[in-house]
Backbone as numpy.savetxt, mean C-alpha at the origin, in Angstrom:
# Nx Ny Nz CAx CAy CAz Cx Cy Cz
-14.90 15.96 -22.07 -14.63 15.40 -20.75 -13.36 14.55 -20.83
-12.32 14.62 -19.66 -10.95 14.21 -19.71 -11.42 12.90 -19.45
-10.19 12.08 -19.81 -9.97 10.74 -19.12 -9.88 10.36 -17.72
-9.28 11.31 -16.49 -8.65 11.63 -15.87 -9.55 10.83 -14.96
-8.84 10.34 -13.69 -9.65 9.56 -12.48 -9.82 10.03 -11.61
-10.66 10.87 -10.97 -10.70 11.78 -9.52 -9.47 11.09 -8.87
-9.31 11.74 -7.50 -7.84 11.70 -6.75 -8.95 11.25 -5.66
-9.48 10.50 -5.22 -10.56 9.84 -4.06 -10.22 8.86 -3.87
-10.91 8.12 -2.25 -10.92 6.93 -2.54 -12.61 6.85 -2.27
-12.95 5.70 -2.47 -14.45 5.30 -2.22 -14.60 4.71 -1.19
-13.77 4.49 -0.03 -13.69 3.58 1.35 -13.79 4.28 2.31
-14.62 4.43 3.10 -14.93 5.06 4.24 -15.34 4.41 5.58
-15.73 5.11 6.63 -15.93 4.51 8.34 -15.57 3.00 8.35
-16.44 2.33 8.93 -16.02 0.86 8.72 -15.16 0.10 7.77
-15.61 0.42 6.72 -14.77 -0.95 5.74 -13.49 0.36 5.10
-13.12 1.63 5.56 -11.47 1.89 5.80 -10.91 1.29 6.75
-11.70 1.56 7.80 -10.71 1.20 9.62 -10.36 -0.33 8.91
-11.61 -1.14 8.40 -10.82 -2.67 8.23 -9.86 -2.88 7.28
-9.85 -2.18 6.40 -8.97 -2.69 5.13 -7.75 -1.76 5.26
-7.33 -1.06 6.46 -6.02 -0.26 7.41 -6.23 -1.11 8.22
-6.51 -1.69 9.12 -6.06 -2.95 9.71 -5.59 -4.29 9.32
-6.16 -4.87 7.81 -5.51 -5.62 6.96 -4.26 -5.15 6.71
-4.19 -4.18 5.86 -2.92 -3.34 5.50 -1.54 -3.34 6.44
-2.15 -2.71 7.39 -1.02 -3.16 8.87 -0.65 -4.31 9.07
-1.28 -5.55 8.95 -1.43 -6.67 9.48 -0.24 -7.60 8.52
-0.59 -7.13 6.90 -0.05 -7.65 6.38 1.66 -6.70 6.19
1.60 -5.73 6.67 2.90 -5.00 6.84 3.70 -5.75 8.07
2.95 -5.79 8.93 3.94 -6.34 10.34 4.33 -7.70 9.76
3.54 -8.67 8.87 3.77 -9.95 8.54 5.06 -10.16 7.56
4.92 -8.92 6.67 6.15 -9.35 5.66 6.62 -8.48 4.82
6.51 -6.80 5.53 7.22 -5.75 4.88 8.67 -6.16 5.09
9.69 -5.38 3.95 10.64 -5.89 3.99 11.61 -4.49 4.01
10.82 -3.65 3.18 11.79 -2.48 3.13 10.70 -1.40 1.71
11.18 0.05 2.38 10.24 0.56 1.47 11.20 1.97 0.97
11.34 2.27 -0.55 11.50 3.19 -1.23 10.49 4.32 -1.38
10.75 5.04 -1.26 9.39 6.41 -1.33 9.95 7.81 -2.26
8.78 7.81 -3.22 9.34 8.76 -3.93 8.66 10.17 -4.17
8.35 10.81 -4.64 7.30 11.64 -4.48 5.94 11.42 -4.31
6.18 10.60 -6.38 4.54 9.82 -6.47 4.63 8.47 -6.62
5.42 8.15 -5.65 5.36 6.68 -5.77 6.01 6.08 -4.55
6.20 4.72 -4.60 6.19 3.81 -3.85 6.67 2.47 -3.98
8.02 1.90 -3.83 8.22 0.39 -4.29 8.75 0.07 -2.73
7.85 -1.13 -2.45 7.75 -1.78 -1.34 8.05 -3.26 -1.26
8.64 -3.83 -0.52 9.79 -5.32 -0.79 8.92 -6.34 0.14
8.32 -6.95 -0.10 8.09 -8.00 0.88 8.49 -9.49 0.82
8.67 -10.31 2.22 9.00 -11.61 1.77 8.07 -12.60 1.02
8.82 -13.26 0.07 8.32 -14.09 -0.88 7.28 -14.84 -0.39
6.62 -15.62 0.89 6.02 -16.16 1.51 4.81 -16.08 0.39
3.59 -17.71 -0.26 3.62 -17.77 -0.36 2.20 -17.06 0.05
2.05 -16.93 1.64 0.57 -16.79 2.02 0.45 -15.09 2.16
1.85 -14.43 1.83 2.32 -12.82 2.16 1.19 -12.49 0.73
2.21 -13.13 -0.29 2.04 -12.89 -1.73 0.43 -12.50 -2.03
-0.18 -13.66 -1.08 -1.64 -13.89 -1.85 -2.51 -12.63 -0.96
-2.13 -12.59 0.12 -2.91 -11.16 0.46 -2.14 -10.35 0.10
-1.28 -9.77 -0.31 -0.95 -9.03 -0.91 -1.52 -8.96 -2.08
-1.75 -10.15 -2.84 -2.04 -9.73 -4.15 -3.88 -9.37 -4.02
-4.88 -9.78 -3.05 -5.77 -9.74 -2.55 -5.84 -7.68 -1.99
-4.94 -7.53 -1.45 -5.26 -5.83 -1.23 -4.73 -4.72 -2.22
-4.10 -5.23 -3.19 -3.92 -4.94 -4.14 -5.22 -4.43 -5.34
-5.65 -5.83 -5.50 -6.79 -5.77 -5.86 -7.76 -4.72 -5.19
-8.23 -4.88 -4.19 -9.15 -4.01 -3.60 -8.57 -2.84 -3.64
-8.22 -2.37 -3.67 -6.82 -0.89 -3.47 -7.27 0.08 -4.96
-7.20 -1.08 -5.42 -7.39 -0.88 -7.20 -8.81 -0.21 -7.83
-9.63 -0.95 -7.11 -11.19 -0.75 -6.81 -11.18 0.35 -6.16
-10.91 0.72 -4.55 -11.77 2.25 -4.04 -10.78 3.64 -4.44
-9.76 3.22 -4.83 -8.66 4.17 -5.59 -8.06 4.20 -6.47
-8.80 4.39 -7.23 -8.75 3.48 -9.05 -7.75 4.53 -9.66
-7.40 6.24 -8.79 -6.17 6.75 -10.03 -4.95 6.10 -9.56
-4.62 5.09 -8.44 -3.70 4.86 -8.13 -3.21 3.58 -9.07
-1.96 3.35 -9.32 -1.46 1.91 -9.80 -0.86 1.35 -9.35
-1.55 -0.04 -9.07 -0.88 -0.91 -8.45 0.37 -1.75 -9.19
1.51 -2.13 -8.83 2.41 -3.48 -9.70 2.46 -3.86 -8.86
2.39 -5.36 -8.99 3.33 -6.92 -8.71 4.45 -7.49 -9.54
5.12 -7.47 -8.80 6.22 -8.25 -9.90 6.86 -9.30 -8.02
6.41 -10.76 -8.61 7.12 -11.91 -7.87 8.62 -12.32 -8.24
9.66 -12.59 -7.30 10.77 -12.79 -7.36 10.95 -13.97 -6.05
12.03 -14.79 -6.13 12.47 -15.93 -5.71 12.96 -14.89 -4.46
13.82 -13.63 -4.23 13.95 -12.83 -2.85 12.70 -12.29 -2.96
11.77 -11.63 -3.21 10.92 -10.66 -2.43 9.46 -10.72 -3.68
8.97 -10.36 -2.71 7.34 -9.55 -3.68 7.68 -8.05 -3.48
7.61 -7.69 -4.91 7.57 -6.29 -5.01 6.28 -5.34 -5.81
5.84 -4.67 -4.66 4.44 -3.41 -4.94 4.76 -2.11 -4.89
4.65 -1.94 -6.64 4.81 -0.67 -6.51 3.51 0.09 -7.08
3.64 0.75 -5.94 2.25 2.33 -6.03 2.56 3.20 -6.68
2.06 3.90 -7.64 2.42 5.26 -7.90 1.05 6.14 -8.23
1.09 7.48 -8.28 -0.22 8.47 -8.53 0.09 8.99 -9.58
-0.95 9.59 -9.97 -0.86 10.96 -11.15 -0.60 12.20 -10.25
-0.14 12.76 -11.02 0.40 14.29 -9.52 -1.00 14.84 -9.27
-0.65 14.96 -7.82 -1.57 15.60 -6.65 -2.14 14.07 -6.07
-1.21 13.51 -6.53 -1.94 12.11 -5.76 -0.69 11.19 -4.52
0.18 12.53 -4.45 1.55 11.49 -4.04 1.20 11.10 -2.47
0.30 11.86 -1.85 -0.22 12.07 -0.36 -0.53 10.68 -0.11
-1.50 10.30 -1.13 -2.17 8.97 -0.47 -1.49 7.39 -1.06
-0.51 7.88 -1.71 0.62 6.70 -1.57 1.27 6.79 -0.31
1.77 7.42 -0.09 3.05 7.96 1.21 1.96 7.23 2.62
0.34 7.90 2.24 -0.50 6.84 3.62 -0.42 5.82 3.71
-0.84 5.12 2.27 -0.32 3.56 2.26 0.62 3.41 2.82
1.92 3.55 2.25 2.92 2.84 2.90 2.89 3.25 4.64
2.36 4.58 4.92 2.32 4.80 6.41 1.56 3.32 6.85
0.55 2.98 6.18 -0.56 1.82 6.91 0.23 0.83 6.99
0.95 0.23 5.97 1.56 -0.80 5.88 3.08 -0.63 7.05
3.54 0.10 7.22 4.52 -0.10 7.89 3.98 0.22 9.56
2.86 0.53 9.85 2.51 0.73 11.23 2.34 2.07 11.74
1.89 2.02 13.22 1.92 3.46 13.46 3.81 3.08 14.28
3.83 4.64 14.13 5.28 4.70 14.35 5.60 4.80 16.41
6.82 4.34 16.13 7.19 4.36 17.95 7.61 5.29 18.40
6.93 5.93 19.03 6.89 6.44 20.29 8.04 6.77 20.25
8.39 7.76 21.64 10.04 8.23 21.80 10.42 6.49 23.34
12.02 6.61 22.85 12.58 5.42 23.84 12.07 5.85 25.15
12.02 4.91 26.03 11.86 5.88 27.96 12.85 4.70 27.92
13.76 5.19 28.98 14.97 4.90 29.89 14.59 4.18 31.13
């Protein structure tokens, strides 16, 4: 038997919708800018002190219902930086994350 971590998460109905509404919440608060790579993900947020700690708080949990994913922190005096990455066949549900975190997207302009 491999080492290998199923490609799942363990979060479903209720406690997904909430912890994608955290996710968002803390994206509108202090995303800063996001790199996207196939299987991965480095995401910039402001240093804020109260950003950091839920961040470092959904991180954690993140870690727990989608355990092949990896989380980093690395704190800096400009930004908090999280980077996601998968084992291949896992690049889908990074790319969601960052979809959660940056919002649902706008709409077309009306004139």
């Amino acid at each position: 038997m491999s080492g290998e971590r199923p490609i799942a998460c363990s979060l479903s109905g209720p406690g997904l919708a909430a912890r994608l509404q955290e996710i968002r919440a803390l994206g509108e608060d202090g995303l800063v800018d996001v790199v996207e790579e196939l299987d991965r993900a480095v995401l910039r947020f402001r240093p804020e002190p109260g950003v950091r700690e839920r961040l470092e708080a959904i991180a954690a949990a993140e870690s727990e219902c989608c355990a092949f994913l990896d989380f980093k922190l690395e704190h800096g005096d400009d930004a908090t930086v999280l980077t996601i990455s998968a084992p291949d066949g896992g690049g889908e549900v990074v790319h969601e994350l960052v979809g959660a975190f940056r919002g649902p997207p706008l709409g077309p302009l009306r004139a």
